[in-house]
C-alpha positions as CSV (number, residue, x, y, z in Angstrom):
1,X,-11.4,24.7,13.0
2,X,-12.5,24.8,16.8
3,X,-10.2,22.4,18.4
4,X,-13.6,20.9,19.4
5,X,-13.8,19.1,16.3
6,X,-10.4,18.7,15.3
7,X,-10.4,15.1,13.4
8,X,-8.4,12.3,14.3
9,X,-7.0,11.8,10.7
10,X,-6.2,7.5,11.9
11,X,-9.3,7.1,12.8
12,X,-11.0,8.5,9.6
13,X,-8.9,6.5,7.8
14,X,-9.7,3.5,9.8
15,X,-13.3,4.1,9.1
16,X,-13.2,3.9,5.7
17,X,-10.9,0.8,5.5
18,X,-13.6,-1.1,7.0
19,X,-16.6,0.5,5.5
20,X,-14.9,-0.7,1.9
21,X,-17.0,-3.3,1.4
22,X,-19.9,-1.8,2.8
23,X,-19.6,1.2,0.8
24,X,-21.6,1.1,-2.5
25,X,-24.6,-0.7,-1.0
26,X,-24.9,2.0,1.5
27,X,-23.3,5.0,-0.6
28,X,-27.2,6.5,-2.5
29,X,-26.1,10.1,-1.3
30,X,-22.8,10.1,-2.3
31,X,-23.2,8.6,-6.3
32,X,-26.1,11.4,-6.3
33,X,-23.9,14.0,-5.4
34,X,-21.2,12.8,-7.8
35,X,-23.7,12.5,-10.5
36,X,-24.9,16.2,-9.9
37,X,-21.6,17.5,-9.8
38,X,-20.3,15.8,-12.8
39,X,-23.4,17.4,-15.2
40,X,-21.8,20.5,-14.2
41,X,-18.9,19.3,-16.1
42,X,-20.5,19.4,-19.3
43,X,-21.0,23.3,-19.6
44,X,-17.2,24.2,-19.1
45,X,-14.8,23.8,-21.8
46,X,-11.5,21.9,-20.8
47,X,-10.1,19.2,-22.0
48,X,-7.4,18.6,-19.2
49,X,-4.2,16.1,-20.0
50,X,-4.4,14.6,-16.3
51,X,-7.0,14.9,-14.2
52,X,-7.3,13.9,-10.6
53,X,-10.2,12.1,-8.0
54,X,-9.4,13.0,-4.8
55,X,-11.3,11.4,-2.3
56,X,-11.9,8.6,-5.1
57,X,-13.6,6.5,-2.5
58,X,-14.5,2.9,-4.7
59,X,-13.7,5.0,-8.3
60,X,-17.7,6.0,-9.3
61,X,-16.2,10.1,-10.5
62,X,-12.7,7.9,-11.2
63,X,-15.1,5.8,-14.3
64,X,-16.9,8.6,-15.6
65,X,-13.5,10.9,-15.8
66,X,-11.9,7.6,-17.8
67,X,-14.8,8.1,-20.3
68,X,-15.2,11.5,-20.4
69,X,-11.7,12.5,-20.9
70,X,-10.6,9.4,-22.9
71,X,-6.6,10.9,-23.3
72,X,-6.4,12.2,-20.4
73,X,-4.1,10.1,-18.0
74,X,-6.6,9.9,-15.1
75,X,-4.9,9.8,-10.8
76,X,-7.1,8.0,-8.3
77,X,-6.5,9.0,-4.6
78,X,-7.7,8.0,-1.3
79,X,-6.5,8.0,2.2
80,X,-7.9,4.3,2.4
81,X,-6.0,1.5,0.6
82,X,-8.9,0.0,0.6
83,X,-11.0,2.1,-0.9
84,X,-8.5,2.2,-3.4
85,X,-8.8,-1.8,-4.1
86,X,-12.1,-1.4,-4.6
87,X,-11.2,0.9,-7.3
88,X,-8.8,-1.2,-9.0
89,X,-11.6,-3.9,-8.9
90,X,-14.1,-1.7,-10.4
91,X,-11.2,-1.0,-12.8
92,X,-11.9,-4.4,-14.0
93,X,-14.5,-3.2,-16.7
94,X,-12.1,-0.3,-17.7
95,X,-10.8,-2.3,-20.5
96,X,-7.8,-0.1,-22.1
97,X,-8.0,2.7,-20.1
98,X,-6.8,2.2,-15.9
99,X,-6.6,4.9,-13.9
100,X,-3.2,5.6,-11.4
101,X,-4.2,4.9,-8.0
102,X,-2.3,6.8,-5.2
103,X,-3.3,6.2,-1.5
104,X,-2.5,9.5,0.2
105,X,-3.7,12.5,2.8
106,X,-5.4,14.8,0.3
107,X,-3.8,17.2,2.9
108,X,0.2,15.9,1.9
109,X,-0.1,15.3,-1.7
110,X,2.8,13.3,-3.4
111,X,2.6,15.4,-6.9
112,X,4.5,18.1,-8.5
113,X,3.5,21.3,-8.9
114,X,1.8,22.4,-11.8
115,X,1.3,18.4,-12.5
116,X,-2.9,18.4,-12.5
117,X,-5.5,20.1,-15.3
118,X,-8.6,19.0,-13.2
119,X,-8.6,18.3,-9.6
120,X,-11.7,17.3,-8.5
121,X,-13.4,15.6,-5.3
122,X,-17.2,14.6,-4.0
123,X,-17.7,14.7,-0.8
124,X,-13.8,14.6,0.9
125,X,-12.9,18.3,1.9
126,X,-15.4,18.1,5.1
127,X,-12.4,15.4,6.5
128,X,-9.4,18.4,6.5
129,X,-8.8,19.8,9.8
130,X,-7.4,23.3,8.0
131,X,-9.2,24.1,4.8
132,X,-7.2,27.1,3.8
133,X,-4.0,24.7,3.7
134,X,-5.7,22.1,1.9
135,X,-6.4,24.8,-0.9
136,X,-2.9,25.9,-1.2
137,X,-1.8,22.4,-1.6
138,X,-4.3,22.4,-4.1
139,X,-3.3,25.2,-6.2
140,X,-0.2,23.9,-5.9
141,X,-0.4,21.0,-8.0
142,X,-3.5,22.5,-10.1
143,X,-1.4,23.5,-13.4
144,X,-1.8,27.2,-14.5
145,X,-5.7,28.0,-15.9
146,X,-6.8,24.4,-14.4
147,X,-10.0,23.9,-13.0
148,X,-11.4,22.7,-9.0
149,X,-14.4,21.3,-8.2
150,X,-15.8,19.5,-5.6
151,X,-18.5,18.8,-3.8
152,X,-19.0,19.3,0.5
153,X,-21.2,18.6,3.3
154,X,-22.5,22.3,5.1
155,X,-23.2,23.0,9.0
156,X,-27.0,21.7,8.4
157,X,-25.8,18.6,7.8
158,X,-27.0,15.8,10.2
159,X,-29.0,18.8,12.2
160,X,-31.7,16.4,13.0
161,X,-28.9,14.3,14.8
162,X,-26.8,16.7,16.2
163,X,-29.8,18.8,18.0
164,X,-30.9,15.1,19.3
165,X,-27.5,14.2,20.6
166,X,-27.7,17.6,22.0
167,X,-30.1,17.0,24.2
168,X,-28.2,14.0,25.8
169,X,-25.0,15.1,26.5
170,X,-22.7,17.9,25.5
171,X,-19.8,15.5,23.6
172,X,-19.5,16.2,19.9
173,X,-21.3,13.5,17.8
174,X,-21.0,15.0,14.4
175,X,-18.0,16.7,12.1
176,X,-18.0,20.7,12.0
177,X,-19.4,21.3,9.0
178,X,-18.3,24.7,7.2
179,X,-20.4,27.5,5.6
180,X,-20.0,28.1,2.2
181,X,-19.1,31.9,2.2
182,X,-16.0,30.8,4.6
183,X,-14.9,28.3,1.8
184,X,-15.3,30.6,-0.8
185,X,-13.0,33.0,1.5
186,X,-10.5,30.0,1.5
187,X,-10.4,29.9,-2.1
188,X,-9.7,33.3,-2.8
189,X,-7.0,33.4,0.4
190,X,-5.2,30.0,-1.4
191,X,-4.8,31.8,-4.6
192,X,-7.8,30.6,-6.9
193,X,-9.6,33.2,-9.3
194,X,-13.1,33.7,-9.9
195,X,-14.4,31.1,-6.9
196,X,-18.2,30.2,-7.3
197,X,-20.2,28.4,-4.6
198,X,-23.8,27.1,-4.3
199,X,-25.8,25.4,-2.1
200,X,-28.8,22.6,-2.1
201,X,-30.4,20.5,0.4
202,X,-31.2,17.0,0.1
203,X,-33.6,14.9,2.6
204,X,-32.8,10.8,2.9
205,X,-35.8,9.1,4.6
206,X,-35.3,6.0,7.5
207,X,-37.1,3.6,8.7
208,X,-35.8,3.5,12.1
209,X,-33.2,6.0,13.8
210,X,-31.1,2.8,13.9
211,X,-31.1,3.2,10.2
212,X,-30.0,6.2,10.2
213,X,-27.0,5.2,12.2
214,X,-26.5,2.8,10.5
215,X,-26.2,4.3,7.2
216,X,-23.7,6.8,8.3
217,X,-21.6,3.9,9.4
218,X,-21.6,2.0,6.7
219,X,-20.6,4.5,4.4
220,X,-17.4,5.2,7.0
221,X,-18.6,8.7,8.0
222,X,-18.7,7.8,11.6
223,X,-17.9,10.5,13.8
224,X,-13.6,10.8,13.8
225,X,-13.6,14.0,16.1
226,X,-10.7,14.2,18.5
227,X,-13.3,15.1,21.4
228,X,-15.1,12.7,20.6
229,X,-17.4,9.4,23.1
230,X,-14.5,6.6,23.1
231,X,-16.0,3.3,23.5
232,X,-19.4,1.3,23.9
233,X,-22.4,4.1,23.8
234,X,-24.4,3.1,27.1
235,X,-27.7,1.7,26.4
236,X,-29.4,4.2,28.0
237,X,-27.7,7.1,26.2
238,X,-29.2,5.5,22.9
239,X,-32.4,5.5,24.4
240,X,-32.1,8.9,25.2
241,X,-31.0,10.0,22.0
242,X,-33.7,8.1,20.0
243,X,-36.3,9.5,22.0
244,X,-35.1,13.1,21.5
245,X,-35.1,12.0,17.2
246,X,-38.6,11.3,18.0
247,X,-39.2,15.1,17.7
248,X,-38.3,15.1,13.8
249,X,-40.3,11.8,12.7
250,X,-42.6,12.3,9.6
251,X,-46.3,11.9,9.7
252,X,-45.2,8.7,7.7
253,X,-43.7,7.3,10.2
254,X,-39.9,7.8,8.7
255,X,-36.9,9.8,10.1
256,X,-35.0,12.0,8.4
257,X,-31.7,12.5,8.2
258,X,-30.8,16.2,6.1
259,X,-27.7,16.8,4.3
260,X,-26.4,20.0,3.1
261,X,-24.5,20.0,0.0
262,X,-22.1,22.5,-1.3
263,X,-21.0,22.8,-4.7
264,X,-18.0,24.6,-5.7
265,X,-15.1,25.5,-8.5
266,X,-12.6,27.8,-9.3
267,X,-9.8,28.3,-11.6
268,X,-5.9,28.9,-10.9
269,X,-4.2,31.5,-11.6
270,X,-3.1,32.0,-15.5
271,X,0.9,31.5,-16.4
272,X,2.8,29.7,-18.0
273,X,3.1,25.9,-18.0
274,X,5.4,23.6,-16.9
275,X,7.3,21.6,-19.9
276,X,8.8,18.4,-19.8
277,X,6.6,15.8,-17.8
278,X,6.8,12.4,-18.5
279,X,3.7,10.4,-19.8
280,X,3.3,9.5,-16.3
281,X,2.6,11.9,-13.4
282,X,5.8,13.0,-11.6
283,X,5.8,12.0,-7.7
284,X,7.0,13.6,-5.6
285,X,10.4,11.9,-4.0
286,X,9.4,10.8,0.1
């Protein structure tokens, strides 16, 4: 990644502690997305003994996997621990079934290898500074003929803001957002057999660009890059930047705000399995 936009992995954390309980009011994208990618789940053929949300944010893919995969023993991650409360809370009307919940770096991950059937994740790989070692971490723990899939934002993401900001100053104001051909490269360079990647593009409509702002606040993707504004935003430089959104408003009167989303799975490699687990999933010793 151009050191440019290297992320400041505290302060993305930070972001989504406090956007917790802003989170579902605010996330419409991101249950979309995770809706979208789990009908994709319906057309492959696996019944995995553990499966894993990574990324699990407040537990929306977490719920479905409980009820989908009703024997599976189901791992909830996030970086946030409070994301991961908000999990256990919406665990409340999981009546037998619970899920683990593990608050990690998706980039360190405290499991053993060979431990995981399905890893998957909405909308969490866009916060790795390497990619390529995120995916050997994941085939890692992915268990021989287990499945990835996930979900991730691509460079047209936030173009409308990013060309705006542009015009303003030359301080990055958005994440780098990767093309999909370079993360179906990554795949294949971590390991992972038969990659497939595809693409679609999805509009959300404002009232304001305050709204849009806002938004992207409230659902903790504020910018996290190292190079990064630090700091109040002058008043003026808002003014500026609003003015220059005023290029991309809708006969309507509303502002959009585009996101590109990437959808994406693989397999692992075929071998043998590992025996001997215990019933519940083997961490790693710190």
């Amino acid at each position: 990644m151009d050191s440019q936009y290297r992320l400041d992995k505290a302060t993305v954390r930070n972001s989504f502690e406090r956007a917790a309980n802003s989170y579902d009011a605010a996330a419409v994208l991101q249950r979309e997305v995770a809706s979208r990618l789990l009908e994709r789940l319906d057309y492959i053929k696996l019944q995995p003994s553990r499966a894993l949300d990574l990324g699990c944010g407040t537990g929306t893919v977490t719920a479905d996997l409980l009820k989908r995969y009703p024997k599976a023993q189901t791992v909830a991650l996030d970086l946030a621990l409070n994301m991961l409360n908000k999990t256990r809370l919406h665990g409340k009307g999981w009546l037998r079934k619970k899920p683990q919940c593990l608050c990690a770096d998706a980039e360190r991950l405290p499991l053993k290898d060979d431990s995981i059937d399905l890893l998957i994740s909405n909308l969490m790989l866009q916060w790795s500074n390497d990619l390529p070692a995120l995916f050997t971490g994941f085939q890692k723990v992915i268990a021989p003929n287990g499945l990835l899939m996930f979900t991730t934002f691509g460079p047209d993401t936030l173009k409308e803001m990013r060309e705006s900001w542009a015009m303003v100053d030359n301080i990055p104001h958005t994440s780098q957002f990767i093309d999909m051909h370079d993360i179906g490269d990554a795949l294949l360079q971590a390991g992972f057999s038969d990659p497939v990647m595809d693409m679609e593009i999805i509009t959300m409509t404002y009232d304001s660009v305050r709204d849009v702002m806002r938004d992207i606040k409230n659902i903790g993707a504020s910018n996290a890059t190292q190079g990064r504004a630090k700091g109040l935003m002058g008043k003026q430089r808002l003014t500026d930047f609003e003015a220059a959104y005023e290029r991309f408003k809708y006969s309507d009167g509303s502002y959009p705000a585009t996101w590109e989303i990437l959808y994406g799975h693989a397999w692992a490699p075929q071998g043998m399995k590992v025996d001997g687990f215990d019933k519940i999933i083997p961490i790693k010793q710190q």
